[in-house]
C-alpha positions in Angstrom: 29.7 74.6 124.0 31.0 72.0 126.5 29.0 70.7 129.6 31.6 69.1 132.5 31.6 69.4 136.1 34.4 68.8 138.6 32.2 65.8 140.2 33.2 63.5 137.5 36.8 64.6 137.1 39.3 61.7 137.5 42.7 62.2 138.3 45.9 60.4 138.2 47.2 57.8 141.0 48.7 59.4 143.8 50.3 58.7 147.1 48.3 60.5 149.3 45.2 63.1 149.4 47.8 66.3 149.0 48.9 65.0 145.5 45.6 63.8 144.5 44.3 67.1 145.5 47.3 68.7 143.5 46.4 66.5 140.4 42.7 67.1 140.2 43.8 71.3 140.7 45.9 71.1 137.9 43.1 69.2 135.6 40.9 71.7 136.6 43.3 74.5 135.4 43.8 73.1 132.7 39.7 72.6 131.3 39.0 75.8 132.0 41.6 77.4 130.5 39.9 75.6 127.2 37.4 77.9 126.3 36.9 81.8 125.8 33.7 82.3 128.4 32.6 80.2 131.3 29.7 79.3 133.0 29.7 78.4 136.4 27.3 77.7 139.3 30.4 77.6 141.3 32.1 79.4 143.8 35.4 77.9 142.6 35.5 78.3 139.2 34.4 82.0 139.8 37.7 82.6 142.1 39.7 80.4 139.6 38.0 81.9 136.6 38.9 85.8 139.0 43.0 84.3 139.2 43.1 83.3 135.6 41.1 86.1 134.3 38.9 84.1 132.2 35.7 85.9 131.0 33.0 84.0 132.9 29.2 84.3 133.7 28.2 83.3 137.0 24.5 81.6 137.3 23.5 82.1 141.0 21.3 79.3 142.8 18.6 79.8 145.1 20.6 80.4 147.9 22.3 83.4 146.1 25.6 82.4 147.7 27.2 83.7 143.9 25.6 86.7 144.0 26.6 87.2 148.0 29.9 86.7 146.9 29.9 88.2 143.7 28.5 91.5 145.1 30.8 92.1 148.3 34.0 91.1 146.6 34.1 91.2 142.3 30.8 93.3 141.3 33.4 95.4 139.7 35.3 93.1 137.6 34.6 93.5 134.0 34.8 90.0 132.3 32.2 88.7 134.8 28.6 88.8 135.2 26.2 87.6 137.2 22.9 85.6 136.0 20.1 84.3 137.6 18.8 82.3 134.8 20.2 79.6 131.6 18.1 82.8 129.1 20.3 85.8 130.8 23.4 83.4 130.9 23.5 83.1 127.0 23.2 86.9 126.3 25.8 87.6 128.7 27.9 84.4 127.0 27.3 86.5 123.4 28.1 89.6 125.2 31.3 88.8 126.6 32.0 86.6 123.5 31.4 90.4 121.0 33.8 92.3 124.3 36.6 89.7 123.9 36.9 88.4 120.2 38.7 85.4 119.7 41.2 86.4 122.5 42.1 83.8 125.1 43.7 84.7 128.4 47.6 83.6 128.3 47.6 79.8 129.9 48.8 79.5 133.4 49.8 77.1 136.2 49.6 76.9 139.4 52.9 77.9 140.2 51.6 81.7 137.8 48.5 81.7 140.2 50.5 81.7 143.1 52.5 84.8 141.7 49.7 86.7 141.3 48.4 86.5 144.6 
């Protein structure tokens, strides 16, 4: 299991705020494309996890913006569920880890992401 959040991501020297942007997207991709599940309290890295297809477990916050979102738009999505505590995280985690094996998603780039959509 690996803690990080996108608050203390660095990213390399760039000219302006585009290509920093760009840079710290493509980190991004690229750490959470590292594991087989995710945890997130999120929105992001649920829609990044949704465009990369990464099996993921969402833990909602007191303001249940997750679960709003979660509910109207991805309820239906099967490597995603939706956890309102750290105990119901880790038996989804086990969950998804038993549905998916040792499978990873295929790596992809921005340039894939943008395909897709």
């Amino acid at each position: 299991m690996w803690k990080w959040d996108w608050l203390g991501m660095s990213s390399l020297k760039a000219e302006g705020t585009v290509e920093r942007a760009m840079n710290i997207m493509h980190n991004g991709l690229a750490i959470l494309q590292q594991g087989r599940v995710l945890v997130t309290d999120r929105l992001h890295g649920h829609i990044l996890s949704v465009l990369l297809d990464i099996p993921h477990v969402l833990l909602d916050n007191c303001h249940q913006k997750l679960s709003s979102f979660h509910n109207t738009w991805t309820r239906g999505l099967k490597n995603c569920r939706l956890a309102d505590n750290a105990e119901d995280a880790s038996r989804y985690v086990m969950e998804l880890l038993d549905e998916y094996g040792d499978s990873l998603p295929p790596r992809l780039t921005a340039a894939d992401i943008k395909e897709k959509l």
